[in-house]
N, C-alpha and C positions, 0 to 999 in steps of 0.2 A: 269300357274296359272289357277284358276278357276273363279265361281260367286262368289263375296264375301256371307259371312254369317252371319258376325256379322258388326256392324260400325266400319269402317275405315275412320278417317280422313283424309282427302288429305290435304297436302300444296297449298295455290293458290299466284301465283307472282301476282294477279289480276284478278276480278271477274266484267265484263263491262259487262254482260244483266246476268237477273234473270228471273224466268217467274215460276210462280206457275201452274201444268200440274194436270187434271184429272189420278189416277192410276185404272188400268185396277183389275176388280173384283178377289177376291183371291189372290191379289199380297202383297208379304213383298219386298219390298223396303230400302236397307240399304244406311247410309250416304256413300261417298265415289262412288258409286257405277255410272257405266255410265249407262246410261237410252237410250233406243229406245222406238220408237212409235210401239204399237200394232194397226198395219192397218187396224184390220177388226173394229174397234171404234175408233181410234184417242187417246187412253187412253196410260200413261207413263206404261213401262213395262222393265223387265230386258233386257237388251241387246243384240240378238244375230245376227248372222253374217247375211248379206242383210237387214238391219232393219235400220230405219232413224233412227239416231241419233240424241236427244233433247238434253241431256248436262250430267251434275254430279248431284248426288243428293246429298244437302246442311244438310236435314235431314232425318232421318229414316221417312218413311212413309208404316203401316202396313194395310193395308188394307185385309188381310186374309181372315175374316170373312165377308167385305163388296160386293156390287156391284160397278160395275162400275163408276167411279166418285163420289164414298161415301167419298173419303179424295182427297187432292190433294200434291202433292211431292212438293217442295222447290228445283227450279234446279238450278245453275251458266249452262246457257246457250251458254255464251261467255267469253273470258280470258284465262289464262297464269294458268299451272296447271302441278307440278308436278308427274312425273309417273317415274315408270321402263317399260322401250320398247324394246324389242327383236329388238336386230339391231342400238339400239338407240348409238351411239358415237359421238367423235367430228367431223369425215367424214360425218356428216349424216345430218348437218344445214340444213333446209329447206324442208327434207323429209316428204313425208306424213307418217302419222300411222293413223293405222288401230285396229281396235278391232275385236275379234274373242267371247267375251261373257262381261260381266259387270266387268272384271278384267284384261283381258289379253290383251295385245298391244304389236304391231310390225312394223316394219318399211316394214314388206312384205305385199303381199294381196295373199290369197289361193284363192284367183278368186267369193269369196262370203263373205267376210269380209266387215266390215261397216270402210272406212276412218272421226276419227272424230278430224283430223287439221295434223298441221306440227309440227317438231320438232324445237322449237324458241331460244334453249339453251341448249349448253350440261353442266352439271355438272357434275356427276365423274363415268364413267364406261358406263353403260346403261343404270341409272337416269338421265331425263332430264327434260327443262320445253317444256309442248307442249303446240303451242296454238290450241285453240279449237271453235270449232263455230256448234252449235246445228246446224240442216238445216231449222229451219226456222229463222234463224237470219243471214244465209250464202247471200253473195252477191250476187245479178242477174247481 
């Protein structure tokens, strides 16, 4: 898979923190989509591999034409979320996944991949529910 490009709705078995994010200048932001943090400002940005993890985006947020923190994203932060995950089966209960960009997950890490929760539920093949925890709502 790739970046999403248009909205994709996600299934959520449960959505326990929410948190509205500043998005990083020039950026289209689609629903569905998992969100990392752009470190050189702290702004919501597409996802890619090494990049803290904030959560899903709940809605599109376009920000294209804007600056930095001209709109901000609608994330699910924390919860139960279904995905398809490379790797993902019913051997696989309690695995971490990991994301490689704002669409793609695996139950491997390429050694710079972002882990954004465990697999909490298999349903049928390599759809399953994971749970998820952005990192700033992860436990100390």
């Amino acid at each position: 898979m790739a970046d999403l490009t248009a909205n994709t709705p996600r299934n959520y078995g449960k959505i326990m923190l929410q948190a509205a994010i500043p998005v990083k200048a020039s950026t289209h932001l689609y629903e569905g989509m998992a969100i990392g943090e752009d470190s050189s400002n702290g702004t919501a940005d597409l996802l890619a591999a090494s990049d803290s993890f904030l959560g899903f985006a709940l809605r599109e947020a376009d920000n294209s034409s804007g600056s930095a923190g001209d709109i901000d994203v609608k994330l699910a932060v924390k919860g139960l979320i279904e995905l398809t995950v490379t790797g993902g089966a019913q051997n696989t209960l309690g695995a971490a996944v990991y994301a490689t960009d704002s669409n793609t997950f695996s139950t491997t890490d390429s050694g710079s991949d972002t882990q954004i929760g465990t697999i909490y539920q298999q349903i049928s093949g390599t759809k399953v529910l994971v749970y998820f925890q952005g990192y700033q709502a992860r436990d100390v």
